[in-house]
C-alpha positions in Angstrom: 19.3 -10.6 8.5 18.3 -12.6 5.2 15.2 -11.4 3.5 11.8 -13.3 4.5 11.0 -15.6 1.5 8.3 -13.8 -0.4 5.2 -14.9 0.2 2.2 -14.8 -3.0 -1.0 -12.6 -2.5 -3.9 -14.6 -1.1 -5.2 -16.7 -3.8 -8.8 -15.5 -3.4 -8.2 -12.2 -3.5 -6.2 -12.3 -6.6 -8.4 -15.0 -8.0 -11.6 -11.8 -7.4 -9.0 -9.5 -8.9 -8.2 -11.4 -12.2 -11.6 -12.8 -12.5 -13.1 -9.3 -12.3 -10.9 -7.9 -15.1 -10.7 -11.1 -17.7 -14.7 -10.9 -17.2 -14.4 -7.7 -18.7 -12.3 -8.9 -21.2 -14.5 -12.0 -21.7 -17.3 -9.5 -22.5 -15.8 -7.4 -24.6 -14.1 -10.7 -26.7 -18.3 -12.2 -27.1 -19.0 -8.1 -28.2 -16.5 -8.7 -31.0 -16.9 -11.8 -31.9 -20.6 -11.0 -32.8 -20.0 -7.7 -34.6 -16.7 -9.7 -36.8 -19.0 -12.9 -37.8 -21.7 -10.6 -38.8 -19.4 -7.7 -40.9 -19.6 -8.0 -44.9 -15.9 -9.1 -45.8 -15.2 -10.1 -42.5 -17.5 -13.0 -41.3 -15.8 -15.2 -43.9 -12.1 -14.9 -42.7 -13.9 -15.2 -39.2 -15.1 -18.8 -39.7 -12.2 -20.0 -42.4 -10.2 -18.6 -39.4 -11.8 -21.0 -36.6 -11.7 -23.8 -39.3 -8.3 -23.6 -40.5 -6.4 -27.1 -40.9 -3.5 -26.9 -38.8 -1.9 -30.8 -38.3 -1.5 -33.2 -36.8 -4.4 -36.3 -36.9 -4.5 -36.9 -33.3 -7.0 -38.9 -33.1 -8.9 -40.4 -36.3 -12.3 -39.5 -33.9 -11.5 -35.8 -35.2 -9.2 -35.8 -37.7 -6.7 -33.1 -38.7 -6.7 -30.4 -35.6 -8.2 -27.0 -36.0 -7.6 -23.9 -34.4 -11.2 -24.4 -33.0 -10.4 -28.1 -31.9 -7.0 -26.7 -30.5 -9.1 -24.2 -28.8 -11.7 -25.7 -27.4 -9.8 -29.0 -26.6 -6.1 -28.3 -26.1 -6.3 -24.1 -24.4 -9.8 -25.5 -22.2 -7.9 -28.4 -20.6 -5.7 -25.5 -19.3 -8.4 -23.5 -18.0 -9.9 -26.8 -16.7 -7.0 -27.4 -14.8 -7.1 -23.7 -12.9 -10.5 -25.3 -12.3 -9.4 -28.4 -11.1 -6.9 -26.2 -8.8 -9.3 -24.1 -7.5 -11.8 -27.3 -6.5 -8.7 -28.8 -4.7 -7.6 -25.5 -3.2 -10.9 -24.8 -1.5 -12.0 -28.3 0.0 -8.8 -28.8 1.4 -7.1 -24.6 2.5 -10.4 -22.8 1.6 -13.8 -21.8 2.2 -15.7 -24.9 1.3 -12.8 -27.1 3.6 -15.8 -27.5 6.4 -18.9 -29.0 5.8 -20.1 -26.0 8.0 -19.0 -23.7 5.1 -20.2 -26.3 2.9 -23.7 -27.0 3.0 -25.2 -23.4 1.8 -22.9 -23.5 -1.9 -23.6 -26.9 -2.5 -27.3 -26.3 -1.9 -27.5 -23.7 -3.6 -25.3 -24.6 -6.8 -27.6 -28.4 -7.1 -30.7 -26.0 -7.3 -29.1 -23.6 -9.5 -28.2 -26.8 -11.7 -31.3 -29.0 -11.6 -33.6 -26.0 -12.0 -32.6 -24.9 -14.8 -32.5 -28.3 -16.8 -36.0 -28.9 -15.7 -37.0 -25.5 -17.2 -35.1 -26.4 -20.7 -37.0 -30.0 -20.5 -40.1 -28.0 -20.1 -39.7 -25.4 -22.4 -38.2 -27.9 -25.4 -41.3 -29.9 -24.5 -39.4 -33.6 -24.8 -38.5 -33.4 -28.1 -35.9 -36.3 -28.1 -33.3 -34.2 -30.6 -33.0 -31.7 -28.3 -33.0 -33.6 -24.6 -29.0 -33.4 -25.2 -28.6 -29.9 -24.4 -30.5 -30.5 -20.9 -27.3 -29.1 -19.2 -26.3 -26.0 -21.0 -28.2 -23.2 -18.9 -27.0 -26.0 -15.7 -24.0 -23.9 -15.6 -22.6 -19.8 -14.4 -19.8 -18.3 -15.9 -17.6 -17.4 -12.8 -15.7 -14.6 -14.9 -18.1 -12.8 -16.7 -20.5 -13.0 -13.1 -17.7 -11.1 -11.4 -16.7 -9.0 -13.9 -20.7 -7.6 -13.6 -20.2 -7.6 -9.8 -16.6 -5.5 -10.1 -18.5 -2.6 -11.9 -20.9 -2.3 -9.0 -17.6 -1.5 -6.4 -19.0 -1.5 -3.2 -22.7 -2.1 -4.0 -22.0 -5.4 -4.0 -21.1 -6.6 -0.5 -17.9 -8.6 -0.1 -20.0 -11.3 1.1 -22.1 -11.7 -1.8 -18.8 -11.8 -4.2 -16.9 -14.7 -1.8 -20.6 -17.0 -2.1 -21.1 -16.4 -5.9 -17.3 -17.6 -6.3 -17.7 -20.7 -3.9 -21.0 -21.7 -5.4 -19.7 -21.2 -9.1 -16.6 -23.5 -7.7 -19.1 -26.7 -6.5 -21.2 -25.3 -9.8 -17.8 -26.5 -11.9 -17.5 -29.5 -9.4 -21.3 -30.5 -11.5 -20.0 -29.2 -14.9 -17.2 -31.4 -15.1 -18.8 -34.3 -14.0 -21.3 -33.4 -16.5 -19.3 -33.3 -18.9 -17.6 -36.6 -18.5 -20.6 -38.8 -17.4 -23.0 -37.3 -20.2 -21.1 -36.3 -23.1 -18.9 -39.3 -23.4 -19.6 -42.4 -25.8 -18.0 -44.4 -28.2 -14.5 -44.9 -25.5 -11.1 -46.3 -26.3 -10.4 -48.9 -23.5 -6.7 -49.1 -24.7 -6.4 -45.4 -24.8 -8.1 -45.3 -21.5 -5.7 -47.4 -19.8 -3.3 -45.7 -20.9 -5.0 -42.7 -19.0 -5.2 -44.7 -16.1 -1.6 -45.6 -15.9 -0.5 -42.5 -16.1 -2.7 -41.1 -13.4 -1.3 -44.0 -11.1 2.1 -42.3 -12.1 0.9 -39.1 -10.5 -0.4 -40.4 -7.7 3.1 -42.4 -6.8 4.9 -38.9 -7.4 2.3 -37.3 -4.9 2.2 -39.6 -2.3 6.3 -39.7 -2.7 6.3 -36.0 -1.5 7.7 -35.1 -4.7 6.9 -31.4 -4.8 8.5 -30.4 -8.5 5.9 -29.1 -10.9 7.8 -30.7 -13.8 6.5 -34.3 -13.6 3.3 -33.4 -13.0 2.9 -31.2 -15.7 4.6 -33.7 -18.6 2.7 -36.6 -17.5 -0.4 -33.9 -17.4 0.7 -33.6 -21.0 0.4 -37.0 -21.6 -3.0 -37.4 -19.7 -4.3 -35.3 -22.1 -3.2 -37.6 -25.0 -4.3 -40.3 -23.6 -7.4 -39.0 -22.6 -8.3 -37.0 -26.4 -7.7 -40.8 -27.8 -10.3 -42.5 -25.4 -13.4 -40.7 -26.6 -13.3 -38.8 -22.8 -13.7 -34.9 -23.3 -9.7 -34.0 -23.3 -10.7 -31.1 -20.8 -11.2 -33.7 -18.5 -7.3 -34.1 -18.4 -6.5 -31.1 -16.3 -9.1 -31.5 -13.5 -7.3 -35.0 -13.4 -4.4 -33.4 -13.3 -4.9 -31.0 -10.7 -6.0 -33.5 -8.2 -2.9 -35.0 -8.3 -1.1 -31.4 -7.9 0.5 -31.8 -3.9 -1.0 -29.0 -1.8 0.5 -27.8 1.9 -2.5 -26.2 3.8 -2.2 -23.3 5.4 -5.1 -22.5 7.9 -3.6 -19.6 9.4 -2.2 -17.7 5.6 -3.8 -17.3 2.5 -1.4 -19.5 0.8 2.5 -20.9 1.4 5.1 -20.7 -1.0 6.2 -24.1 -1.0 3.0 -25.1 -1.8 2.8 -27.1 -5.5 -0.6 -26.2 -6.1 -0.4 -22.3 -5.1 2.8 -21.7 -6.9 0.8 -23.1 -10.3 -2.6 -21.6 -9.4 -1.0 -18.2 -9.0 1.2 -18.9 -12.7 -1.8 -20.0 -14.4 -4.9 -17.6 -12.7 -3.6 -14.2 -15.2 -2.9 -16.5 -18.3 -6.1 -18.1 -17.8 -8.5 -15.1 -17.3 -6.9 -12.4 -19.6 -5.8 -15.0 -22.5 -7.6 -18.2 -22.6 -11.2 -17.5 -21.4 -11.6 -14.3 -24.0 -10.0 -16.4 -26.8 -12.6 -19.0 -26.0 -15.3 -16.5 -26.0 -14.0 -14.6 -29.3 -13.8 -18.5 -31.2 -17.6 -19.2 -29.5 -19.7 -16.7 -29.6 -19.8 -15.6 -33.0 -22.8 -16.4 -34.6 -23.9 -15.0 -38.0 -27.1 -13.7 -37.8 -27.9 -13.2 -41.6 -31.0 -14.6 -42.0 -32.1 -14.9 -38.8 -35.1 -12.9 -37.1 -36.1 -12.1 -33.7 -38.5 -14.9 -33.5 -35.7 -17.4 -33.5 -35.5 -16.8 -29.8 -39.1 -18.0 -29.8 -38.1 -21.6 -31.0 -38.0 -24.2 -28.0 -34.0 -24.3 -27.9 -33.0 -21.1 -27.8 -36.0 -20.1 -25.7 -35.5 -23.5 -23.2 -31.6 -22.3 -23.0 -32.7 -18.6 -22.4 -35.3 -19.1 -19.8 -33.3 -21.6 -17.9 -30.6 -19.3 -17.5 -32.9 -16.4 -16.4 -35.3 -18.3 -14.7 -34.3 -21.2 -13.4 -30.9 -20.1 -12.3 -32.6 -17.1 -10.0 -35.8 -19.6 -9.3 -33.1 -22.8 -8.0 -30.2 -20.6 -6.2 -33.0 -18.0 -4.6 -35.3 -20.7 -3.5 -32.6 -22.8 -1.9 -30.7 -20.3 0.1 -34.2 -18.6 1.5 -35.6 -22.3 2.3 -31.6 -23.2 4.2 -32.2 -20.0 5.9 -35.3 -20.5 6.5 -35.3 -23.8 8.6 -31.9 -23.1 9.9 -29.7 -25.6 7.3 -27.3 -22.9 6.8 -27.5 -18.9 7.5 -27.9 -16.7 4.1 -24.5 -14.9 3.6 -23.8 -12.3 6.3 -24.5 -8.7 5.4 -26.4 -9.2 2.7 -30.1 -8.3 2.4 -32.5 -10.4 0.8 -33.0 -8.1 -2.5 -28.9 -8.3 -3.1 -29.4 -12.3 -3.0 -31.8 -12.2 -5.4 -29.8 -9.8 -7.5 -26.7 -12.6 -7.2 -29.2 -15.1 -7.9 -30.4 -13.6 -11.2 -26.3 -12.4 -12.0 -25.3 -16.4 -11.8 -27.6 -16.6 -14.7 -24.9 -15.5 -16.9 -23.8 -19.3 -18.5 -21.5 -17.9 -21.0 -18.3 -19.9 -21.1 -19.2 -23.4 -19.8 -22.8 -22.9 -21.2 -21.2 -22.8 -25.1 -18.6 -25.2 -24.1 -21.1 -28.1 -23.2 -23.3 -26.6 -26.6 -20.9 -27.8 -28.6 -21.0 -31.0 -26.8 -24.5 -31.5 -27.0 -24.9 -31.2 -30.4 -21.4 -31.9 -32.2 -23.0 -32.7 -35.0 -25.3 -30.0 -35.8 -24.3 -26.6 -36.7 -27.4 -25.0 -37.2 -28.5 -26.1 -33.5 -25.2 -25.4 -31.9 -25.8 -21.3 -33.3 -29.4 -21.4 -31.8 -27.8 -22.5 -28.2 -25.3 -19.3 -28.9 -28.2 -17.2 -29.2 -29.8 -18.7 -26.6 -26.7 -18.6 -24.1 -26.1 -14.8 -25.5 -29.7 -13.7 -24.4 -30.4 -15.7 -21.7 -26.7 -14.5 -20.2 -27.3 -10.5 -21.4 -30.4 -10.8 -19.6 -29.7 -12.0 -16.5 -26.4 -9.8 -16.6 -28.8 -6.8 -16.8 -31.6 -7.9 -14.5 -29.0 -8.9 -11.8 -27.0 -5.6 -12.2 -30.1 -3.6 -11.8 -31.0 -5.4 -8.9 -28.0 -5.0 -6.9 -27.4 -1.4 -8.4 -30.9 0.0 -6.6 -30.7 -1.9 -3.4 -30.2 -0.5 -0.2 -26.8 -0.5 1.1 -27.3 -1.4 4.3 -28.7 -4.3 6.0 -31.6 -3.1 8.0 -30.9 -3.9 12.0 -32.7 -6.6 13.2 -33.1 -7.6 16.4 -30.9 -10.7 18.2 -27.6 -12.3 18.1 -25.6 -11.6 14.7 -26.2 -14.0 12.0 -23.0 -15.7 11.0 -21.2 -15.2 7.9 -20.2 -17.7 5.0 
């Protein structure tokens, strides 16, 4: 008899697995890149390093590229495209594909955005030269969450990891809309319909049933050209792209094998968590801090950033899923007590990567206030990394028994 095609691992599982261990490595990449940018003989090559002049002029918006600009423009549309995969994958084949499964993530992610901001306003006290950077504590790291969560094993109920990865999934959902309705001015209509044409080429291929990674990915290539030129954040280029990525559900497997988007997902999830994400951190989160002393945290941006992520994250996700529970909205995740919540709560706190990503956005322009969002991203993220890992550490195990029919799970 001939062999049974192989069939991929479930895509959530070995999204948990690879997000667990590139956290790690995302942790340990921020850990370096502080200790190099502060070393005597070393901080120097460090930032020549992110600076270096590599070719071509793409754009006369930016001038020559530079390994930061490659970074942060040309490796981030790749990781924005897992994103864009992952969105796709779970409204149509995953847990948020029922507005049943739904309405408790997306609650709880637009309270674990808003609140936050409103902290930052509050905190920065109006002043108009910092309002940009209204959104950098609006956002949880999904990777450096679960790589916190992996070390607690089975302290952390499987529950809690599947409803932190579904809210951080509508959580990117806000990020990138963020990112393309607020930090976008000065566009190229030429270079935009050039975008747009080259979308409408996707679309044709998808809605021709043409199932060929190839096409998409050159004109995805091309998208991203087009899309650098217009003044759009180029990242913006592979959530684009992944919408247009054909998809064959599969209610009853964890994936198919002749599925477009599962056979890319599951090519880019390793390069993505273990490569990209940590080069990102290593080329972001160094921040010199010669100079510098521990009242800087005190100043309004650093502190608003800081806060927001430790505050406002537990105050807007906590809240939201005790008031669904509460009037019935949507049950709390199954299995989990109210003290683990919290803990999870607190844990999606940690901002890291899209928190420096839209820092950079916020204030392009501005060096000096781009470091003080690192160092508020660094402590607000260490903080709430702590906080939430002591939480869930000490927390009972077990649910305590409680009398009626069993809640239902997420």
């Amino acid at each position: 008899m001939p062999d049974k095609p192989h069939s991929p691992r479930s895509a959530l599982r070995e999204f948990l697995k690879s997000e667990a261990g590139g956290g790690v490595l995302l942790i340990a990449a921020a850990a370096l890149a502080m200790l190099v940018a502060n070393l005597p003989g070393l901080s120097e090559s460090y930032f020549h390093l992110l600076h270096w002049t590599t070719g071509p002029v793409l754009s006369p918006k930016y001038g020559p590229m530079t390994v930061h600009l490659w970074i942060n423009d040309g490796l981030m549309a790749i990781f924005f495209l897992l994103v864009g995969l992952e969105i796709k994958r779970e409204f149509v084949d995953g847990r948020l594909a029922t507005w049943q499964h739904r309405r408790l993530p997306v609650v709880a992610a637009a309270a674990g955005m808003v609140v936050p901001a409103l902290v930052y306003l509050a905190v920065t006290g109006g002043r108009p030269d910092l309002q940009g950077g209204w959104a950098v504590p609006a956002a949880t790291d999904i990777a450096f969450a679960i790589g916190v969560l992996a070390l607690l094993g089975s302290r952390a109920p499987a529950s809690l990891k599947l409803f932190l990865t579904t809210v951080a999934i509508v959580d990117d959902m806000g990020a990138v809309a963020i990112i393309a309705l607020a930090y976008t001015d000065g566009i190229a209509s030429l270079a935009l319909a050039g975008a747009g044409m080259v979308l409408a080429a996707m679309y044709v291929l998808n809605q021709s049933k043409v199932r060929s990674l190839t096409p998409y990915l050159l004109l995805g290539l091309a998208l991203w050209y087009f899309v650098f030129l217009s003044g759009v954040h180029a990242t913006i280029a592979g959530v684009a792209t992944a919408l247009m990525i054909p998809v064959k559900p599969t209610p009853a497997a964890p994936d198919a094998v002749d599925s477009p988007l599962h056979r890319l997902e599951h090519a880019l999830q390793p390069w993505v968590a273990y490569a990209i994400v940590p080069l990102f951190g290593f080329a972001n989160a160094g921040v010199s801090l010669a100079g510098i002393s521990a009242g800087v945290l005190l100043d309004p941006l650093p502190l608003g950033v800081a806060l927001g992520l430790l505050l406002g994250k537990q105050i807007g996700i906590f809240g939201s899923v005790w008031i669904a529970d509460r009037t019935g909205f949507a049950p709390r995740p199954g299995g989990a007590s109210w003290v683990q919540i919290w803990g999870l709560s607190l844990m999606a706190g940690i901002g890291f990567t899209m928190s420096l990503f839209i820092g950079g956005l916020a204030f392009p322009n501005d060096p000096l206030l781009v470091d003080e969002v690192k160092i508020g991203v660094l402590a607000g993220s260490l903080l709430s990394a702590l906080a939430g890992y002591a939480v869930l550490r000490l927390a009972p195990r077990r649910l305590p028994r409680r009398a009626g029919p069993n809640r239902p799970s997420m």
